[in-house]
KOLKELO-845082 format. One record per residue (C-alpha): residue number from 1; chain; x, y, z. Coordinates in steps of 0.5 Angstrom, whole numbers, plus 500, padded with zeros to 3 digits. Layout:
KOLKELO-845082
<pt><seq>NUM</seq><mol>A</mol><u>X</u><v>Y</v><w>Z</w></pt>
...
END
This chain:
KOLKELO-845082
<pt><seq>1</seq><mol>A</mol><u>500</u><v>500</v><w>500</w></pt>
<pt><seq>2</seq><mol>A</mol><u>502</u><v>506</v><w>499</w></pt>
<pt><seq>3</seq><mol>A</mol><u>504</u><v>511</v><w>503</w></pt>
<pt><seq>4</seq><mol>A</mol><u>499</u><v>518</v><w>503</w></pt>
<pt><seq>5</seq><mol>A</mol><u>503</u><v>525</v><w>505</w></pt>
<pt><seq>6</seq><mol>A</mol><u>498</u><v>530</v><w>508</w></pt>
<pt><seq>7</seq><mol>A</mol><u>499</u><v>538</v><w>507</w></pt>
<pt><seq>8</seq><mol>A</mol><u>499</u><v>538</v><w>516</w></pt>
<pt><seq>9</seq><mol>A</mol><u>501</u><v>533</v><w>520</w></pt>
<pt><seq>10</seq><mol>A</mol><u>496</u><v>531</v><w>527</w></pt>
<pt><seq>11</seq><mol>A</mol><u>501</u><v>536</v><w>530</w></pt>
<pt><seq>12</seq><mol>A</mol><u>499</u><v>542</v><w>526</w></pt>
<pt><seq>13</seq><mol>A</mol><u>493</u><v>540</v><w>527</w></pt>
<pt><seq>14</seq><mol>A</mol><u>494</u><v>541</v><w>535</w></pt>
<pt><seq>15</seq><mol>A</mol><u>498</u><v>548</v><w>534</w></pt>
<pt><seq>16</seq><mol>A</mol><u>492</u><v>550</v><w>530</w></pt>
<pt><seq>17</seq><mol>A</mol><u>487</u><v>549</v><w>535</w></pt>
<pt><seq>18</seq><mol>A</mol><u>491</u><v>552</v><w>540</w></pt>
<pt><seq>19</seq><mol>A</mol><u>492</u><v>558</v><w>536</w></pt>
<pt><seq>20</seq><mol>A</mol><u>484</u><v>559</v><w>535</w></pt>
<pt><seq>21</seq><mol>A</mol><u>484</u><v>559</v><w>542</w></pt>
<pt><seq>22</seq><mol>A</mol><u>488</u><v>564</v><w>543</w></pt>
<pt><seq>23</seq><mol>A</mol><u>484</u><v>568</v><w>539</w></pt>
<pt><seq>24</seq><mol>A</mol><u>477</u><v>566</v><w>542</w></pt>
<pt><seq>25</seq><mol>A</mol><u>480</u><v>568</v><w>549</w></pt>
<pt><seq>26</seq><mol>A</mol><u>483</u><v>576</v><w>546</w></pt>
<pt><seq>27</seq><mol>A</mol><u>476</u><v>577</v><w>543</w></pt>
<pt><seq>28</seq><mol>A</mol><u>472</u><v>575</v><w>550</w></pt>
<pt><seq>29</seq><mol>A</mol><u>476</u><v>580</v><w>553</w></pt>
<pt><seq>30</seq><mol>A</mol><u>475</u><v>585</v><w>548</w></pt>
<pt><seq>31</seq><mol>A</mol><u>468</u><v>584</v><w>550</w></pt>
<pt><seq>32</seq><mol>A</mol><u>464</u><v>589</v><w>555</w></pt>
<pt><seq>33</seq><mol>A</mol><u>459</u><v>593</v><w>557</w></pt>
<pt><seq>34</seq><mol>A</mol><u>458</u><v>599</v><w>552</w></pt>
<pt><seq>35</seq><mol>A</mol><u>456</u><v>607</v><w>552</w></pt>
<pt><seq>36</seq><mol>A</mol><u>449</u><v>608</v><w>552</w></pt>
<pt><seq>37</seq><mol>A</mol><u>446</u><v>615</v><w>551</w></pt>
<pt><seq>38</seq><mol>A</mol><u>443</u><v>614</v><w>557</w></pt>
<pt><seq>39</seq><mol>A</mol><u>450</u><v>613</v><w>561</w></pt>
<pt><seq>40</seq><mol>A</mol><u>457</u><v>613</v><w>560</w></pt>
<pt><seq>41</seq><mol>A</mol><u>461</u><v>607</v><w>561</w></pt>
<pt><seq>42</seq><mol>A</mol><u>468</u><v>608</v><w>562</w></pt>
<pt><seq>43</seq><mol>A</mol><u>471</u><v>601</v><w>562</w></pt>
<pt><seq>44</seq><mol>A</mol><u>471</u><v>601</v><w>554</w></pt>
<pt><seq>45</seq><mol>A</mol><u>478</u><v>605</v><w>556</w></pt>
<pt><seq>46</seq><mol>A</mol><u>480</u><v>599</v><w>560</w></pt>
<pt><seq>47</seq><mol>A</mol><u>487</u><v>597</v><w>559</w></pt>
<pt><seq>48</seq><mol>A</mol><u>484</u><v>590</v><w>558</w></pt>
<pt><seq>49</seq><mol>A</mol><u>481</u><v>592</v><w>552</w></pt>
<pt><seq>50</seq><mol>A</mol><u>485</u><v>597</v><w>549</w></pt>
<pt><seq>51</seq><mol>A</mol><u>492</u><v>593</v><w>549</w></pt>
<pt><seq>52</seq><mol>A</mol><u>491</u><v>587</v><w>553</w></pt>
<pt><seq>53</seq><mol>A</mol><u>486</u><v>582</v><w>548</w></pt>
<pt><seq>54</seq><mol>A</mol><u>488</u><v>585</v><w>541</w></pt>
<pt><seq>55</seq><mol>A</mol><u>495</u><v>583</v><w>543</w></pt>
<pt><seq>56</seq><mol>A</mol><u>493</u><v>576</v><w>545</w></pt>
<pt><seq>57</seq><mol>A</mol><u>489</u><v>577</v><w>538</w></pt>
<pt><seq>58</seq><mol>A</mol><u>495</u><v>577</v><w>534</w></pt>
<pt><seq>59</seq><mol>A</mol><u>499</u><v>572</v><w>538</w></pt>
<pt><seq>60</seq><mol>A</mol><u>494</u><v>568</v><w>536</w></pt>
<pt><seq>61</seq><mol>A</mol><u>494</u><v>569</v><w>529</w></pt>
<pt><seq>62</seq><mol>A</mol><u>501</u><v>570</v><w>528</w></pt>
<pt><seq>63</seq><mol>A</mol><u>501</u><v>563</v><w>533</w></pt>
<pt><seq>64</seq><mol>A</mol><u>496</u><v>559</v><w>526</w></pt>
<pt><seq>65</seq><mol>A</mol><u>501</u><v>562</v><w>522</w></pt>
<pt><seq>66</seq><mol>A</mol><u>506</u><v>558</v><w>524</w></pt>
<pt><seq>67</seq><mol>A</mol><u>502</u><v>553</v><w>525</w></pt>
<pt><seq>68</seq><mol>A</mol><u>501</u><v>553</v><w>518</w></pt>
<pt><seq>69</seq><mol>A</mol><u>507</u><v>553</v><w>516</w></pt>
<pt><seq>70</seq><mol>A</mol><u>511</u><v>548</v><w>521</w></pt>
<pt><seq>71</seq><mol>A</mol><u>514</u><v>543</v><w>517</w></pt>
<pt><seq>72</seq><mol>A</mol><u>516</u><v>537</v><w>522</w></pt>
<pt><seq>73</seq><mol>A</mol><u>523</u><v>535</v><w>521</w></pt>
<pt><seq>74</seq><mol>A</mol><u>521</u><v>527</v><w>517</w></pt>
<pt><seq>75</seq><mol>A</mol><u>516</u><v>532</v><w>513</w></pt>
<pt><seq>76</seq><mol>A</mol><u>522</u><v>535</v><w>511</w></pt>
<pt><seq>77</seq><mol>A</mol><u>526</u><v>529</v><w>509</w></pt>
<pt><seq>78</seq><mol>A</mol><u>521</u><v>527</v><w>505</w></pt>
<pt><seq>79</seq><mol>A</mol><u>520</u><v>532</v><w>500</w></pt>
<pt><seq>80</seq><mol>A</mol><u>528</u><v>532</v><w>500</w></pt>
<pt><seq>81</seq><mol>A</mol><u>528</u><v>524</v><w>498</w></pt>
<pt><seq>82</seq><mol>A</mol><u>522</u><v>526</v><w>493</w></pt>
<pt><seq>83</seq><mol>A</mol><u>526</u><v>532</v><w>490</w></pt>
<pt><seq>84</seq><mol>A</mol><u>532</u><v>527</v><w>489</w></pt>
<pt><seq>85</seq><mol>A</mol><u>528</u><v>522</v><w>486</w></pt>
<pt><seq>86</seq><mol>A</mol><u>525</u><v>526</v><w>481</w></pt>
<pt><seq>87</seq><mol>A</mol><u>532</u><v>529</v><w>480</w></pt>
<pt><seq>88</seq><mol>A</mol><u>535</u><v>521</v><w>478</w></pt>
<pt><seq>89</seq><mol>A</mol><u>528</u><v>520</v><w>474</w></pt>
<pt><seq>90</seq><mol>A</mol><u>529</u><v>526</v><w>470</w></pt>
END
C-alpha cells in the first residue's frame, strides 16, 4: 500500500487548535459593556480591551501562521528523497 503525504500533520492540526483558541480568548476579552445615550461607560478605555485582548489576538493569528507553515522534520525529508528521485527519473 502506498503511503499518502498529508498537507498537515496531526500536530499541525493540534497548533491550529491551540491557535484558535488564543483567538477566541482575545475576542472574549474584548468584550463588555458599551456606552448608551442614557450613560457612560468608561470601561470601554479599560487597558484589558484596548491593549491587552488585541494583542492576545495577534498572537494568535501569528500562532495559526506558524502552525500552517510548520514542517516536522521527517516531513522535510520526505520532500528532499521525492526531489532526489524526480531529479534521477528525469
Amino acid at each position: 500500500m502506498e503511503k499518502r503525504n498529508f498537507a498537515f500533520s496531526k500536530l499541525n492540526y493540534i497548533l491550529l487548535a491551540v491557535g484558535l483558541v488564543i483567538v477566541i480568548i482575545g475576542f472574549i476579552l474584548m468584550s463588555g459593556g458599551s456606552t448608551t445615550e442614557e450613560a457612560f461607560n468608561p470601561d470601554i478605555f479599560s487597558t484589558r480591551r484596548i491593549v491587552v485582548a488585541p494583542m492576545v489576538c495577534l498572537f494568535g493569528f501569528l500562532f495559526v501562521v506558524f502552525a500552517i507553515l510548520w514542517r516536522s522534520k521527517s516531513q522535510k525529508e520526505d520532500i528532499r528523497q521525492n526531489q532526489k528521485e524526480k531529479e534521477e527519473n528525469a
